[in-house]
KEZAFI-277390 format. One record per atom (N, C-alpha, C): x, y, z negated. Coordinates in pm, whole numbers, padded with zeros to 5 digits, always signed. Layout:
BEGIN
XYZ ...
end
This chain:
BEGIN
+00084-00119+00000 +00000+00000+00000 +00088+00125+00000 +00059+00235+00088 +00136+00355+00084 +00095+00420-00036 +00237+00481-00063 +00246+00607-00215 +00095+00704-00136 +00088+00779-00243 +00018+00931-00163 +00081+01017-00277 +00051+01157-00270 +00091+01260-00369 -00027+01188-00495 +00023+01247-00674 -00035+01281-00724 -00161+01335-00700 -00350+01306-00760 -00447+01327-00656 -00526+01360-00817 -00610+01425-00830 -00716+01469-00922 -00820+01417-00906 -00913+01380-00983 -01029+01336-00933 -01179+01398-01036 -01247+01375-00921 -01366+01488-01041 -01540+01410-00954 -01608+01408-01053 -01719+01328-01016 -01806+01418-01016 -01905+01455-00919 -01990+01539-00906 -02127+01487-00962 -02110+01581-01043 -02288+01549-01099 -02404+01667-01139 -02326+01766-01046 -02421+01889-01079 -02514+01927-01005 -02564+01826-00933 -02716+01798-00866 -02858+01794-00978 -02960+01857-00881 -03108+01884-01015 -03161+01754-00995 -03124+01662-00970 -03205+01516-00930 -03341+01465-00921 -03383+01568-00826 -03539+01583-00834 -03590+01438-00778 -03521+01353-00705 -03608+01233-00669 -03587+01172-00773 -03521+01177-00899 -03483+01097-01015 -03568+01128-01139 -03667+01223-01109 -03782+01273-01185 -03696+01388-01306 -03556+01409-01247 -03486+01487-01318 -03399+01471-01402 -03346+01486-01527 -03256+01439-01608 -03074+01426-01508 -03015+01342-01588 -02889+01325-01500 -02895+01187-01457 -02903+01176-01323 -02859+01047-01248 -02736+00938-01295 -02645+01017-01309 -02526+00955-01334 -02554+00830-01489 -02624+00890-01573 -02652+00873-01711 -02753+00730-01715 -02825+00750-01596 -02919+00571-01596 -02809+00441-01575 -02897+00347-01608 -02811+00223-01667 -02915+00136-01534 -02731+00040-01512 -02734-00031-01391 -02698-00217-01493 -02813-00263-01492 -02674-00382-01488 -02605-00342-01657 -02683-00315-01796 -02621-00327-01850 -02523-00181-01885 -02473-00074-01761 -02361-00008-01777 -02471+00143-01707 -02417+00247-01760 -02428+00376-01719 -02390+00357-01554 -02439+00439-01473 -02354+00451-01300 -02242+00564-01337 -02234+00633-01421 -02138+00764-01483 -02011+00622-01535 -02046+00504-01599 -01888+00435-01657 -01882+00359-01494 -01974+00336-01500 -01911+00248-01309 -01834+00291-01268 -01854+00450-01214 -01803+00518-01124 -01687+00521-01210 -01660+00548-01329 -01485+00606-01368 -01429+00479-01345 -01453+00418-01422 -01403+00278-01354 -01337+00218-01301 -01408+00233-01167 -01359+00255-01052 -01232+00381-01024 -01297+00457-00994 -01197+00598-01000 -01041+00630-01051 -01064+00622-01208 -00969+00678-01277 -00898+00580-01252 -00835+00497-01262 -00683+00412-01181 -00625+00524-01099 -00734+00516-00976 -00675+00586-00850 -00616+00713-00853 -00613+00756-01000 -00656+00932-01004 -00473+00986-01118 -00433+01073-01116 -00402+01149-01253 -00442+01204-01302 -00524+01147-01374 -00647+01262-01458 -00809+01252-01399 -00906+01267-01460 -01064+01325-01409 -01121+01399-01452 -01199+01441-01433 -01280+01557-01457 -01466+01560-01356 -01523+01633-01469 -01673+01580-01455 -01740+01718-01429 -01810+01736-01269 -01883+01836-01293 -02009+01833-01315 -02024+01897-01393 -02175+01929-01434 -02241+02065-01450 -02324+02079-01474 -02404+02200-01468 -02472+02169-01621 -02519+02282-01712 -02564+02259-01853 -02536+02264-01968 -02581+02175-02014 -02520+02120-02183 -02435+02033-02158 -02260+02108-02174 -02150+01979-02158 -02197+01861-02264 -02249+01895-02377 -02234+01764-02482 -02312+01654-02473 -02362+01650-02356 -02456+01525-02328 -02377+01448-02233 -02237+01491-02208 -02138+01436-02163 -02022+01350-02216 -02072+01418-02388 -01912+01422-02439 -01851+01253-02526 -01965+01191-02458 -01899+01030-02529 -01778+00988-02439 -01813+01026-02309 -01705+01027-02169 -01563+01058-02217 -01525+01188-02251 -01382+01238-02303 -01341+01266-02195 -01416+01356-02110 -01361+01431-02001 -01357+01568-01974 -01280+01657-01931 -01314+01811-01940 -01458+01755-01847 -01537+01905-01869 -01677+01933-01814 -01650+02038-01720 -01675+02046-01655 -01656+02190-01587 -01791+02220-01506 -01841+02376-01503 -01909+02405-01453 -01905+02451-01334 -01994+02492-01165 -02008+02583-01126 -01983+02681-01177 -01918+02783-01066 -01954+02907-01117 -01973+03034-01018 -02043+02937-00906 -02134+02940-00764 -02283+02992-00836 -02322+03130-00883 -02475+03075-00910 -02544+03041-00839 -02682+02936-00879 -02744+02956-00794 -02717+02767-00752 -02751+02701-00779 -02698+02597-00739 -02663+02579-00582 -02526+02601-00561 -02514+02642-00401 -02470+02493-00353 -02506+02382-00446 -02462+02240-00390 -02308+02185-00427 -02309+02064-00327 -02117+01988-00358 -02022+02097-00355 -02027+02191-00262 -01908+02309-00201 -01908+02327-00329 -01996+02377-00442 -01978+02462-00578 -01884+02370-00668 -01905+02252-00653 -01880+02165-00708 -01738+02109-00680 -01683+02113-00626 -01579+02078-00538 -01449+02258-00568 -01548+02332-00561 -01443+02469-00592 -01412+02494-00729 -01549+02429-00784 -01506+02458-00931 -01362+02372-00964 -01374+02236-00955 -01244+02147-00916 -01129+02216-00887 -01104+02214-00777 -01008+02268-00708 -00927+02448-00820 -01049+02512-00879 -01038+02603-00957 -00898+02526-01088 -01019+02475-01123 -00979+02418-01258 -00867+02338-01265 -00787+02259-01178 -00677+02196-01089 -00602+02320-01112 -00592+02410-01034 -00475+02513-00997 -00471+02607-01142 -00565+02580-01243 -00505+02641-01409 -00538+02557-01455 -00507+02454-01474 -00470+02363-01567 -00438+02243-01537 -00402+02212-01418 -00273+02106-01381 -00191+02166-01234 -00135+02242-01231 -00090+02305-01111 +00000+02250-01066 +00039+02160-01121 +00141+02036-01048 +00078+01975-00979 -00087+01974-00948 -00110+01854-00906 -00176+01968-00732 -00129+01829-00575 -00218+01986-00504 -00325+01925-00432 -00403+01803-00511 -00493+01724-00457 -00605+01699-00537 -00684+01728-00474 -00824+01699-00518 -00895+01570-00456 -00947+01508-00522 -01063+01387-00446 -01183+01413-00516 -01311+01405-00455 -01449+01406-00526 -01528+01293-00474 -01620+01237-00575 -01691+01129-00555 -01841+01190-00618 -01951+01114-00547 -02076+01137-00600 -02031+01111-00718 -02095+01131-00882 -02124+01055-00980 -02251+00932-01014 -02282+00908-00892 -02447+00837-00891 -02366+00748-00804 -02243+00729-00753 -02236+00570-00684 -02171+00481-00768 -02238+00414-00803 -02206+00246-00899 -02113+00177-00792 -02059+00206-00702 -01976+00091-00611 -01893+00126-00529 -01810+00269-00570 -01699+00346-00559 -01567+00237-00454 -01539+00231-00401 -01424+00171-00363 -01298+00166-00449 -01226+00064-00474 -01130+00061-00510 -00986+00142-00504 -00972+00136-00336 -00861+00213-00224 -00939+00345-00203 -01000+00381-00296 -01114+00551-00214 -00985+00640-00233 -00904+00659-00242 -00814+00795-00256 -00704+00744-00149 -00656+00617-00201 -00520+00612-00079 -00553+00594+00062 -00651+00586+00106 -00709+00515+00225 -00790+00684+00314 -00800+00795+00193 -00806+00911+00245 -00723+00998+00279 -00590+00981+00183 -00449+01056+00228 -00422+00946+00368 -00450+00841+00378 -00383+00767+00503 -00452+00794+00637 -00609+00840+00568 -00654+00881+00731 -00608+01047+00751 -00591+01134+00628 -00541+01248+00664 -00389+01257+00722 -00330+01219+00652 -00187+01194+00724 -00210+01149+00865 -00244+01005+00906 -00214+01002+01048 -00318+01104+01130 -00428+01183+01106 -00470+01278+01208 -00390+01415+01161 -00314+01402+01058 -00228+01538+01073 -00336+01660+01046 -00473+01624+00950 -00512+01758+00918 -00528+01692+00755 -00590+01850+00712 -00588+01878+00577 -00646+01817+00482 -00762+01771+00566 -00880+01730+00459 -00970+01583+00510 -00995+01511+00469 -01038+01345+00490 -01182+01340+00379 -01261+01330+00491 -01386+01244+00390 -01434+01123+00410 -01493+01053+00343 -01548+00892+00393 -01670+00869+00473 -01650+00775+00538 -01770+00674+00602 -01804+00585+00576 -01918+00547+00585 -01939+00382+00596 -02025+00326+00680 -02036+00218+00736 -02142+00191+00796 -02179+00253+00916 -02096+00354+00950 -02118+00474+01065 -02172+00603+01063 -02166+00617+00866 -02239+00690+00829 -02133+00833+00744 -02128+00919+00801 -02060+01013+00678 -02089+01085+00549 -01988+01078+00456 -02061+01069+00311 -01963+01166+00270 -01981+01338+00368 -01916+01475+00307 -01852+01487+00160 -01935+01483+00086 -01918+01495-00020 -01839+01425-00130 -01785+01284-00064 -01675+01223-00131 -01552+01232-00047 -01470+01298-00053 -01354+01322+00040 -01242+01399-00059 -01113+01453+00012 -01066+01491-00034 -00937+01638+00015 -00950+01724-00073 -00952+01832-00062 -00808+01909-00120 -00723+02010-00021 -00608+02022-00128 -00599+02131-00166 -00582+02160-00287 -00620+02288-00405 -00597+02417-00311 -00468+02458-00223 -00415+02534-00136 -00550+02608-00068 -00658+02537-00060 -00767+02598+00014 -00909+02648-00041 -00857+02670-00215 -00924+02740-00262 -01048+02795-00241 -00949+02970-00194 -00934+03072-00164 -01051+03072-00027 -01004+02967+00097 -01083+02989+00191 -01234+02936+00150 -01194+02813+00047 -01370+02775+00022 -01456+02892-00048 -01374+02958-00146 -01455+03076-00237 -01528+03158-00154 -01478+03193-00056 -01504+03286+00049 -01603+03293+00146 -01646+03142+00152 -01741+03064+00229 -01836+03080+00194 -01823+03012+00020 -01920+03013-00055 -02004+03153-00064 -01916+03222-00113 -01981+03366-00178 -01989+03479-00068 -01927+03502-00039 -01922+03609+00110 -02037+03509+00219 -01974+03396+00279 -02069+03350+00392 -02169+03260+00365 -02220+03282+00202 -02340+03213+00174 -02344+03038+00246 -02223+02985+00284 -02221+02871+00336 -02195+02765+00271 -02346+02696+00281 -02391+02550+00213 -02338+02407+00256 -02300+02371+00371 -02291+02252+00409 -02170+02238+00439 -02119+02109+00403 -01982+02104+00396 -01883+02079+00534 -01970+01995+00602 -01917+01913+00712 -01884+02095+00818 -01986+02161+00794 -01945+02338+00890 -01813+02410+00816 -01791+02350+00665 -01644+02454+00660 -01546+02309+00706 -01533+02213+00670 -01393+02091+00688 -01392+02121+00858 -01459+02129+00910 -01471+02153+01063 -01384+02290+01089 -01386+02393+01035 -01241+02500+01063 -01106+02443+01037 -01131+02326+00917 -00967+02303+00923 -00894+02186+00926 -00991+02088+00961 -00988+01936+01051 -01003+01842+00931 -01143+01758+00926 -01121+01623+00879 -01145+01515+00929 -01029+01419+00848 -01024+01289+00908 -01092+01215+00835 -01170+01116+00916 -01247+01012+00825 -01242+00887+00811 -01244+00865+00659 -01146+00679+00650 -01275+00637+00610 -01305+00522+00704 -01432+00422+00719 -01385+00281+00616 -01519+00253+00546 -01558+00112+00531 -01656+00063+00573 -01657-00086+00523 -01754-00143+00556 -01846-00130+00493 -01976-00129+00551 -02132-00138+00442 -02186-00244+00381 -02097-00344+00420 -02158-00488+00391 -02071-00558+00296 -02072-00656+00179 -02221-00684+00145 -02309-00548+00098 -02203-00482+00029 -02282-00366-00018 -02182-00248+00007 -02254-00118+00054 -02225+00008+00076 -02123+00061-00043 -01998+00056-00018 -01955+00143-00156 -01968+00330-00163 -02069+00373-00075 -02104+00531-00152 -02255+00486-00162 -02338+00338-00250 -02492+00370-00234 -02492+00450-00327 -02602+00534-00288 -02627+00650-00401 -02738+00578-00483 -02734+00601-00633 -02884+00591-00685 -02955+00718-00689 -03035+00735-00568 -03140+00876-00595 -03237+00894-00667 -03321+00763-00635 -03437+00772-00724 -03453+00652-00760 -03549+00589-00824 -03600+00464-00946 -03598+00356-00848 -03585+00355-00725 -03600+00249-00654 -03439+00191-00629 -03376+00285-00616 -03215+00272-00589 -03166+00213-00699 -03220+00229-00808 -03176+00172-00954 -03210+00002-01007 -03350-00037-00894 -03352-00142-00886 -03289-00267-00790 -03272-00134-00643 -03177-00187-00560 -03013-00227-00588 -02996-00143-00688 -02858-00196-00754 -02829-00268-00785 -02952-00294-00889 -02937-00425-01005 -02963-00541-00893 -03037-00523-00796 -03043-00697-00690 -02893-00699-00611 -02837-00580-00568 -02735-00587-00521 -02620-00683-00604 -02595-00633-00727 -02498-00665-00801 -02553-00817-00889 -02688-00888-00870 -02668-01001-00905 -02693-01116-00790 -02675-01044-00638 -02652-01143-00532 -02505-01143-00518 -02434-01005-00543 -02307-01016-00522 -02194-01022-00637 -02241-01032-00728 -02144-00982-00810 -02094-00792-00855 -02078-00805-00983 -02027-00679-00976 -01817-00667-00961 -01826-00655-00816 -01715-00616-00780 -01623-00522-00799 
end
């Protein structure tokens, strides 16, 4: 397996989870386990360090033992907010590090290789920024991002009121590292009460991998 740089990692969970009848997504139980311990899990190996965004009352976080960090996008302006706050919080208070990775906090089935397998598709297309696929499907919002570009996301955000992610990575090239969807999708999201049951059949035809 190739080295990559030192990489940060931060789980997005500052979505209003309206198909989830509200509350925090991340926080429902799969199988026994939170999708919030799945996902670290998974993750933190891959990572130096994590970090959890949220929006709220950090202390409904705080059995985790992770900084919290907020938006500070008002206005819930979506992942971009979420992803800058990161990248913020990275460049004062680990500035050694010049990599960011973000993952939903609602996928129970995170990939193992999700970070090295994104520096490897960014490296060989020679641009900045790499998000995932699966299935043929792109999943913006788990990719990865290097602190250096701040500045241009803030700018997006707040000056060009710009929401969707795939219209800013498109000024400064991303590459996208595909898996497979089968047996099971590693970005399924749990959105709503049905996804939560789809999990639990997933993970006792297949195992929890």
């Amino acid at each position: 397996m190739m080295s990559f740089p030192p990489t940060l990692g931060v789980l997005l969970a500052g979505g209003l989870a309206r198909r989830m009848g509200g509350g925090d997504k991340p926080l429902k139980g799969i199988a026994g386990r939170t999708i919030l311990e799945r996902a670290l899990e998974r993750l933190a190996p891959q990572c130096d360090g994590l970090i959890l965004n949220a929006n709220g009352d950090p202390a409904r976080f705080a059995h985790i033992g992770l900084p919290v960090v907020p938006d500070d996008v008002p206005g819930f302006a979506g992942p971009l907010a979420g992803i800058l706050a990161a990248l913020d919080w990275t460049a004062a208070h680990r500035p050694e590090i010049a990599w960011v990775t973000s993952a939903a906090a609602d996928s129970p089935f995170l990939p193992r290789d999700f970070v090295s397998r994104l520096h490897a598709a960014r490296i060989l297309a020679d641009v900045p920024l790499a998000c995932a696929e699966s299935g043929g499907r792109a999943h913006p919002t788990n990719g990865l991002w290097p602190v250096a570009l701040r500045d241009d996301l803030r700018h997006a955000l707040v000056v060009e009121d710009l929401r969707k992610i795939d219209r800013w990575t498109a000024r400064h090239g991303a590459a996208q590292a595909a898996w497979t969807s089968e047996p099971i999708d590693p970005f399924f999201n749990a959105n709503a009460p049905e996804d939560i049951d789809e999990a639990e059949r997933l993970i006792q035809a297949h195992g929890d991998t």
